[in-house]
NUKE-805647 format. One line per field, with one value per residue: residue number from 1; residue in one letter; z, x, y of N, C-alpha, C in turn. Coordinates in nm, 3 decimals. Example, Ala and Ser with C-alpha at 12.3 -4.5 7.8 and 13.67 -1.06 7.14 Angstrom:
<atoms>
nr	1,2
rest	a,s
n_Z	0.780,0.708
n_X	1.319,1.285
n_Y	-0.569,-0.225
ca_Z	0.780,0.714
ca_X	1.230,1.367
ca_Y	-0.450,-0.106
c_Z	0.780,0.787
c_X	1.320,1.290
c_Y	-0.330,0.003
</atoms>
This chain:
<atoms>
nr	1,2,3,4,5,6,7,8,9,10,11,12,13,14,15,16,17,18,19,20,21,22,23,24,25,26,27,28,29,30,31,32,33,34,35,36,37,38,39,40,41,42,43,44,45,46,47,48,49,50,51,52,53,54,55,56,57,58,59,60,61,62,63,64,65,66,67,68,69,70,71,72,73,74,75,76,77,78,79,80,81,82,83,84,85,86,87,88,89,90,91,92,93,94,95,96,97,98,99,100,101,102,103,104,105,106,107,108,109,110,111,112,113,114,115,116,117,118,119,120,121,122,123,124,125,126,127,128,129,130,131,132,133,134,135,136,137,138,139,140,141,142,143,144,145,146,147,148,149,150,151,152,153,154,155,156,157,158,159,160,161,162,163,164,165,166,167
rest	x,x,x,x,x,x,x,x,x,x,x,x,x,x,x,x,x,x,x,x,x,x,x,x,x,x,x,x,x,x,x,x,x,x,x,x,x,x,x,x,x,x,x,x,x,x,x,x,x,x,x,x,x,x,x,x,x,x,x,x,x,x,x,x,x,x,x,x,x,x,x,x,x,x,x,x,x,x,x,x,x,x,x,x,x,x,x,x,x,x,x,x,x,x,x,x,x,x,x,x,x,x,x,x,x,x,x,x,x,x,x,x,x,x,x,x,x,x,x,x,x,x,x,x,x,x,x,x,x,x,x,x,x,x,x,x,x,x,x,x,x,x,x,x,x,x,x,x,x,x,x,x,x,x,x,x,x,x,x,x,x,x,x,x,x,x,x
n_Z	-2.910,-3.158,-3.212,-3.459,-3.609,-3.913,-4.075,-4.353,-4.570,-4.845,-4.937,-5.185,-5.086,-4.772,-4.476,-4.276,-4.068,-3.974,-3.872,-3.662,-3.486,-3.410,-3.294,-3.068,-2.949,-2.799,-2.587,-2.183,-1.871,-1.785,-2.036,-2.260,-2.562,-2.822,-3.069,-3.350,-3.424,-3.680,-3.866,-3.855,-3.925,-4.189,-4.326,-4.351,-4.544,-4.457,-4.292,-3.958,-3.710,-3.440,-3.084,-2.852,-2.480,-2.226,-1.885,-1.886,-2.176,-2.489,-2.802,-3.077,-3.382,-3.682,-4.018,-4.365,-4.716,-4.963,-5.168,-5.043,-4.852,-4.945,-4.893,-4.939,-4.812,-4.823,-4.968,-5.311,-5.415,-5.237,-5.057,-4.858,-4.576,-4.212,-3.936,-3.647,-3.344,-3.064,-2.833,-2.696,-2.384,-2.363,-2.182,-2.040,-2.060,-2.319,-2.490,-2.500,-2.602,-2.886,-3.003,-3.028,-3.167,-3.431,-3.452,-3.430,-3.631,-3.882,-3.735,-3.866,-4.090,-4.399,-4.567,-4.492,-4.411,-4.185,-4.084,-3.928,-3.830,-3.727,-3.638,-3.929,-3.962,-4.075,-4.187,-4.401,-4.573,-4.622,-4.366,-4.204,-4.201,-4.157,-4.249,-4.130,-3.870,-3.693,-3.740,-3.664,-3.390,-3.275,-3.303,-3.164,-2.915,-2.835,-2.838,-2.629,-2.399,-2.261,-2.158,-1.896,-1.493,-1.487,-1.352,-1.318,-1.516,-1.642,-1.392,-1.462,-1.678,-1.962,-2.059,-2.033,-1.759,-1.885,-2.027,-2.300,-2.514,-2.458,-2.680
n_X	-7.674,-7.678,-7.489,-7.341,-7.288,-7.240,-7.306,-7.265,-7.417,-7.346,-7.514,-7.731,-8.029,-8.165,-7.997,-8.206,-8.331,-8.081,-7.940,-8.123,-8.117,-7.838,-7.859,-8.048,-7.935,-7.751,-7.899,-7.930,-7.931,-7.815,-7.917,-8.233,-8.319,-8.552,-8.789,-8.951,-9.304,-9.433,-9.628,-9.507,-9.274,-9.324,-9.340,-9.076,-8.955,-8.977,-8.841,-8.735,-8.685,-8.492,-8.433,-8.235,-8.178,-8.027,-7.889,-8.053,-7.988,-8.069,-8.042,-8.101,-8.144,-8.123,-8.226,-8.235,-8.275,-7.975,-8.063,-8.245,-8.134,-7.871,-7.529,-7.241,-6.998,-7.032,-6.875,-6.838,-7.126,-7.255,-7.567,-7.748,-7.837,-7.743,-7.767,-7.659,-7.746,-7.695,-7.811,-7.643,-7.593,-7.518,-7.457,-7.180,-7.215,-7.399,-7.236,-7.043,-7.165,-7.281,-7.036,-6.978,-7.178,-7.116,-6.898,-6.992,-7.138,-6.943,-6.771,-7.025,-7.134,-6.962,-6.813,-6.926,-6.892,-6.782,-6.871,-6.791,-6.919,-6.885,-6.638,-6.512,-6.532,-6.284,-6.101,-6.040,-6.268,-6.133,-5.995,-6.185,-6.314,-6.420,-6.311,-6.304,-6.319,-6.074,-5.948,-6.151,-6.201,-5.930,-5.972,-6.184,-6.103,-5.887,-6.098,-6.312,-6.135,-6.104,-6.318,-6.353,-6.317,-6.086,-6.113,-6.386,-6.501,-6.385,-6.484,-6.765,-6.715,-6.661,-6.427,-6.121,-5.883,-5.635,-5.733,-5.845,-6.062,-6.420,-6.576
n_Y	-13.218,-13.504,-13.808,-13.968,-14.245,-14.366,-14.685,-14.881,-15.087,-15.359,-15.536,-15.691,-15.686,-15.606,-15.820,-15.810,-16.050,-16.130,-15.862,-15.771,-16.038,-15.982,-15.731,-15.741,-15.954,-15.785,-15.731,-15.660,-15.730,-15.426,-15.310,-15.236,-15.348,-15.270,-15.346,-15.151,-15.260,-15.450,-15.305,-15.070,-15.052,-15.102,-14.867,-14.740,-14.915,-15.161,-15.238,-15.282,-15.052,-14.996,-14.959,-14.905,-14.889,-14.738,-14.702,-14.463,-14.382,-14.305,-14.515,-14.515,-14.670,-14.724,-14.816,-14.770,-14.752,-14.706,-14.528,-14.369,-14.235,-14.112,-14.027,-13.870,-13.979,-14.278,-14.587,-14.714,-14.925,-14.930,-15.035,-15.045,-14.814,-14.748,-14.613,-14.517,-14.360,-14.144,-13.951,-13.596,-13.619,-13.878,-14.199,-14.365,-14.633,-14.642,-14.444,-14.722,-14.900,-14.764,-14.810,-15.103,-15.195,-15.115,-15.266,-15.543,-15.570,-15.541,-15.797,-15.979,-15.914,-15.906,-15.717,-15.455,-15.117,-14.901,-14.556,-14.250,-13.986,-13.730,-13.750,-13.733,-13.484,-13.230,-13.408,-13.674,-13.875,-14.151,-14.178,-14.163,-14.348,-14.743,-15.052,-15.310,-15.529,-15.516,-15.273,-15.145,-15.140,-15.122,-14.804,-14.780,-14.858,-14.664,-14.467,-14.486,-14.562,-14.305,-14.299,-14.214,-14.279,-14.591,-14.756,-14.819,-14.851,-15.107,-15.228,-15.253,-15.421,-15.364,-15.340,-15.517,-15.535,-15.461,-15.262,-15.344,-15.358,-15.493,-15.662
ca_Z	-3.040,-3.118,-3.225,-3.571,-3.669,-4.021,-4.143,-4.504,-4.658,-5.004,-4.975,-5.285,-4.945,-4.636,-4.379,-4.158,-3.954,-3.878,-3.830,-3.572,-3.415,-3.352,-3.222,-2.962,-2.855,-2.714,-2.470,-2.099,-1.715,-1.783,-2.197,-2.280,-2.690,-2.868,-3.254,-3.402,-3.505,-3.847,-3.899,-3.843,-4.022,-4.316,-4.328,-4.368,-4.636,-4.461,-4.213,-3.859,-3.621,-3.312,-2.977,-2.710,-2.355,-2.132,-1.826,-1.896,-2.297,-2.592,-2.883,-3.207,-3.505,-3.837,-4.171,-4.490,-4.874,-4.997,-5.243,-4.992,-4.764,-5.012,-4.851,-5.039,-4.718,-4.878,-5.008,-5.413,-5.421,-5.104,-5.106,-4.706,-4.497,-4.082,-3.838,-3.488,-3.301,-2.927,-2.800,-2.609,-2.264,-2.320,-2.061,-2.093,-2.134,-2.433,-2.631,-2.577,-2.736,-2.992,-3.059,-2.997,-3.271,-3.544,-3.433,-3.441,-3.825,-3.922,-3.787,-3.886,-4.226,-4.423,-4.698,-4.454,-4.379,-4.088,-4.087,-3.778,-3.952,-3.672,-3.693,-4.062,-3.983,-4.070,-4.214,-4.523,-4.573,-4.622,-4.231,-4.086,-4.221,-4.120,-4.338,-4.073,-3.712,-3.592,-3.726,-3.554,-3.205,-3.235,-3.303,-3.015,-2.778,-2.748,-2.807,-2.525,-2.262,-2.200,-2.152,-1.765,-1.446,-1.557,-1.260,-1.341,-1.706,-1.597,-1.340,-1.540,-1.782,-2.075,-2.059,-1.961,-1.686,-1.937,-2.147,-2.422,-2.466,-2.470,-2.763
ca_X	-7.628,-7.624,-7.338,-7.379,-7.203,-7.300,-7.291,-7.305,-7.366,-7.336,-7.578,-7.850,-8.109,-8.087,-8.017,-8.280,-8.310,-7.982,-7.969,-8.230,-8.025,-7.705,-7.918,-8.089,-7.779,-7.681,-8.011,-7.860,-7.978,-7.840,-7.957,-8.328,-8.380,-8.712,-8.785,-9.078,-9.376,-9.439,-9.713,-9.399,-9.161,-9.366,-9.276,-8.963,-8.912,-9.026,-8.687,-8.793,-8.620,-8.466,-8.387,-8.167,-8.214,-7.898,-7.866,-8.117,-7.971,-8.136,-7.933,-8.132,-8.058,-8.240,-8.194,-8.250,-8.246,-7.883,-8.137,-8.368,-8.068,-7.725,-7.449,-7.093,-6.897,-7.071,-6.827,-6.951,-7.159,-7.364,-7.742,-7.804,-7.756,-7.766,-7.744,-7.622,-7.727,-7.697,-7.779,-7.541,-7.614,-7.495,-7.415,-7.079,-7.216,-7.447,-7.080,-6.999,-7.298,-7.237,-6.925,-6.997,-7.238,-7.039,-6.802,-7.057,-7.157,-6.797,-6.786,-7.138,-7.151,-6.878,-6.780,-6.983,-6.843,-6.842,-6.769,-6.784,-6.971,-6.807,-6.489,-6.497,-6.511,-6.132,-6.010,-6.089,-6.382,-6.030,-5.950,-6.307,-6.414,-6.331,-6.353,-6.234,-6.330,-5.962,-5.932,-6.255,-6.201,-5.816,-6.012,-6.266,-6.040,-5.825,-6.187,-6.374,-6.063,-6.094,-6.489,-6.392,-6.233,-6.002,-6.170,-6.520,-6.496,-6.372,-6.558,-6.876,-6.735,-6.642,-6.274,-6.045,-5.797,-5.496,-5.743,-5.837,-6.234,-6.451,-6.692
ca_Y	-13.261,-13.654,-13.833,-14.035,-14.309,-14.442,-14.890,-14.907,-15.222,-15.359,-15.674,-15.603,-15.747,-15.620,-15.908,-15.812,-16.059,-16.155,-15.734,-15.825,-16.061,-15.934,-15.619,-15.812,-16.019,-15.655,-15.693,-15.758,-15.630,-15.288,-15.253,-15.298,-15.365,-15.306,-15.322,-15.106,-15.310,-15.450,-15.179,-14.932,-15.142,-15.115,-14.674,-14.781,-15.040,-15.300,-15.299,-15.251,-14.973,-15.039,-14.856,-14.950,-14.813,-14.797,-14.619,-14.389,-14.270,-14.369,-14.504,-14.498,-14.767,-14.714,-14.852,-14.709,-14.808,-14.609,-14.436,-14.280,-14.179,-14.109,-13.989,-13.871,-14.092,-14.404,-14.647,-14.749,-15.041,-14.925,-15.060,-14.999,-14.739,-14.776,-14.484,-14.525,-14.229,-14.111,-13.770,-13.523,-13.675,-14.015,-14.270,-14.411,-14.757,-14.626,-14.451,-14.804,-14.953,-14.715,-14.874,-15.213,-15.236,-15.147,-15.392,-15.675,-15.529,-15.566,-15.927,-16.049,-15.899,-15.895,-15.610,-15.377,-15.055,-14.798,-14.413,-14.194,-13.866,-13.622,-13.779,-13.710,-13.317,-13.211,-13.557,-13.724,-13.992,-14.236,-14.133,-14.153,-14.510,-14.910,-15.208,-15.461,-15.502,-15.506,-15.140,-15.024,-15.198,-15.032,-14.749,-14.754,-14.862,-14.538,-14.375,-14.555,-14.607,-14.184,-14.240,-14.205,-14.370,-14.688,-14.890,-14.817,-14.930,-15.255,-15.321,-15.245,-15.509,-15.290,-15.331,-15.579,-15.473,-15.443,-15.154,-15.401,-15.345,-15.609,-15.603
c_Z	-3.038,-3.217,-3.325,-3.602,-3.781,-4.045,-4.269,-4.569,-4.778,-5.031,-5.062,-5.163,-4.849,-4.519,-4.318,-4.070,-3.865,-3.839,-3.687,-3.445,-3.324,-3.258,-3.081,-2.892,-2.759,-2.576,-2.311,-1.934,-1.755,-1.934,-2.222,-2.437,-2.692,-3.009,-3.258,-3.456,-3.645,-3.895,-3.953,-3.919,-4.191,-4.403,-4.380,-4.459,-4.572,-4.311,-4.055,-3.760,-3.501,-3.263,-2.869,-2.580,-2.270,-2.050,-1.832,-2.025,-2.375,-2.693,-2.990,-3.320,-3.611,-3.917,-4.271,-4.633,-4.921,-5.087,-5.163,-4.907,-4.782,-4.882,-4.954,-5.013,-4.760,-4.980,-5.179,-5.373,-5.295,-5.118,-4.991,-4.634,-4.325,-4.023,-3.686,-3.400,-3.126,-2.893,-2.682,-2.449,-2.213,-2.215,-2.116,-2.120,-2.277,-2.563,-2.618,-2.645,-2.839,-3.092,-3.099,-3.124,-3.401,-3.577,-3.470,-3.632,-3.851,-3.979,-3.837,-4.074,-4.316,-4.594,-4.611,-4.405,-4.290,-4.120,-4.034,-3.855,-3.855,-3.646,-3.803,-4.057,-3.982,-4.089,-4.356,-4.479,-4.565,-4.405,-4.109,-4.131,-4.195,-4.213,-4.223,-3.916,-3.651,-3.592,-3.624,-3.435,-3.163,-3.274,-3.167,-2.861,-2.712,-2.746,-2.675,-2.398,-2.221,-2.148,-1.987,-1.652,-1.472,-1.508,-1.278,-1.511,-1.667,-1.477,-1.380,-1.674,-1.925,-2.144,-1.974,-1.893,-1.709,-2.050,-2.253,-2.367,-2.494,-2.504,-2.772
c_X	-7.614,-7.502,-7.443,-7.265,-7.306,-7.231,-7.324,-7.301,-7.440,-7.437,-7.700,-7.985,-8.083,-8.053,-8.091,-8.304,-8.228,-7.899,-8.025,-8.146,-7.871,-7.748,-7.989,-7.979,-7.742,-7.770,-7.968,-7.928,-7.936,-7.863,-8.098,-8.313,-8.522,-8.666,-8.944,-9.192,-9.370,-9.494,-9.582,-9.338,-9.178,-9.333,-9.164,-8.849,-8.893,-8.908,-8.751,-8.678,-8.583,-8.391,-8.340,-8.187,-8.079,-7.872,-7.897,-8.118,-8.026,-8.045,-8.060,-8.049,-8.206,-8.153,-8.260,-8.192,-8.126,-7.964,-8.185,-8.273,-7.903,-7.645,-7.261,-6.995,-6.925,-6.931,-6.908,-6.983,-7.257,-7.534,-7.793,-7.714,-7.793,-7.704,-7.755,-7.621,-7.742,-7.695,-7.654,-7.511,-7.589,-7.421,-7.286,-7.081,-7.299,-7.329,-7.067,-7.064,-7.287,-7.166,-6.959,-7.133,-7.160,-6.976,-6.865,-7.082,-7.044,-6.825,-6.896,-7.144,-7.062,-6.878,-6.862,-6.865,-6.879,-6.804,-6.836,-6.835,-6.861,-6.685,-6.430,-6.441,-6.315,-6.043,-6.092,-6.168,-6.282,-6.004,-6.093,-6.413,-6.334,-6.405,-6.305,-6.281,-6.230,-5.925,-6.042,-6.257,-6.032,-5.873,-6.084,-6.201,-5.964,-5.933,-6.215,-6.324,-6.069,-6.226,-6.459,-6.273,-6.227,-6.110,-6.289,-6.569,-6.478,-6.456,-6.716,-6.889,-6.713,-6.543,-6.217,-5.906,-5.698,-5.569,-5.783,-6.016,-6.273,-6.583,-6.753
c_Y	-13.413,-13.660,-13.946,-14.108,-14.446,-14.626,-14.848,-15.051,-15.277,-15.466,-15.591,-15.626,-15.693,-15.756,-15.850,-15.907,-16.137,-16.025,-15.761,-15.871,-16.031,-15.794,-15.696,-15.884,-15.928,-15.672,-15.790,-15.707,-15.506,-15.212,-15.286,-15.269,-15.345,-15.281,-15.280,-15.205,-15.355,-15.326,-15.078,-14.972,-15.097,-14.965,-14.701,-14.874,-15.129,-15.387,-15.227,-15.166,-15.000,-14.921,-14.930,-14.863,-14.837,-14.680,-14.489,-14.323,-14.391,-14.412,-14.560,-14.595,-14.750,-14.803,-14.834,-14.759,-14.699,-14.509,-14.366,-14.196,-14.142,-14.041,-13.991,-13.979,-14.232,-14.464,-14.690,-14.906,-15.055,-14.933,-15.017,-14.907,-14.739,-14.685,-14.569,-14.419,-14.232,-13.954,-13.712,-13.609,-13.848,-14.080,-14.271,-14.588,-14.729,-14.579,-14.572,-14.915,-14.917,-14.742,-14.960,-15.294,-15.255,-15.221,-15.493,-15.693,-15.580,-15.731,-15.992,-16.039,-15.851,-15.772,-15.468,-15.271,-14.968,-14.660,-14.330,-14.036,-13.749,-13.664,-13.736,-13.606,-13.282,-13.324,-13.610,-13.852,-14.102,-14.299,-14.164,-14.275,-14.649,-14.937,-15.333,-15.436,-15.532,-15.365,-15.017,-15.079,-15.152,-14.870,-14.692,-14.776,-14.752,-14.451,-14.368,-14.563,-14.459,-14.175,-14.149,-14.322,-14.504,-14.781,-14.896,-14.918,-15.095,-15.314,-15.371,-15.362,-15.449,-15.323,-15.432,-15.505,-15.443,-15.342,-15.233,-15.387,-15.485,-15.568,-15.750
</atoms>
């Protein structure tokens, strides 16, 4: 089963390619980035797909025109929609890629919103969305600090040694 966590954002444009950017920033010795071709791009409205590689799990980033891909959890005023997906088998540095994007969305593009689709299940759309990247990094942090042992997280660079992540 993957794990979905929706970006919605309100710009009538997508930024693509300061999208782009902040997606590549992620690319480090243990993450490889790629973005789909133009050719591919072009399937797509023109917005190019990206895949991260980390420790063997895939993490999936699309983007979609809010028309071609509605959703009820959409905030009004939503023009783009961005999927963050990871299958069952994820690493524990890919959940925090997972994270770690949204976060960057937050700060990079402002009025953008996040909301956690299987979080949602048994909570209201109110309960299972950020507007601010101090609510979704106090969010991810009590997610993220159970990924696994304390000392591993930190020494991997995830987490600073007092539990505070580092996005």
């Amino acid at each position: 089963m993957s794990h979905d966590i929706s970006l919605f954002f309100p710009h009538a444009e997508f930024p693509a390619q300061a999208w782009y950017d902040v997606l590549g920033g992620l690319r480090s010795d243990d993450c490889d980035v790629s973005f789909d071709d133009d050719a591919a791009a072009a399937e797509h409205g023109g917005i190019k797909e990206c895949s991260l590689a980390a420790d063997g799990t895939l993490i999936s980033v699309s983007v979609y025109s809010f028309a071609r891909e509605p959703t009820e959890c959409a905030p009004a005023g939503t023009h783009w929609r961005a999927t963050v997906s990871t299958g069952m088998g994820r690493s524990g540095l890919a959940w925090w890629l997972q994270h770690a994007i949204p976060y960057h969305a937050l700060v990079y593009f402002p009025g953008v919103t996040v909301h956690d689709c299987q979080y949602h299940v048994g909570r209201s759309v109110a309960d299972s969305s950020w507007a601010s990247p101090e609510s979704w990094l106090a969010f991810s942090e009590k997610r993220l600090w159970r990924m696994g042992p304390k000392q591993a997280l930190v020494d991997h660079g995830l987490f600073h040694p007092d539990g505070r992540l580092r996005f």
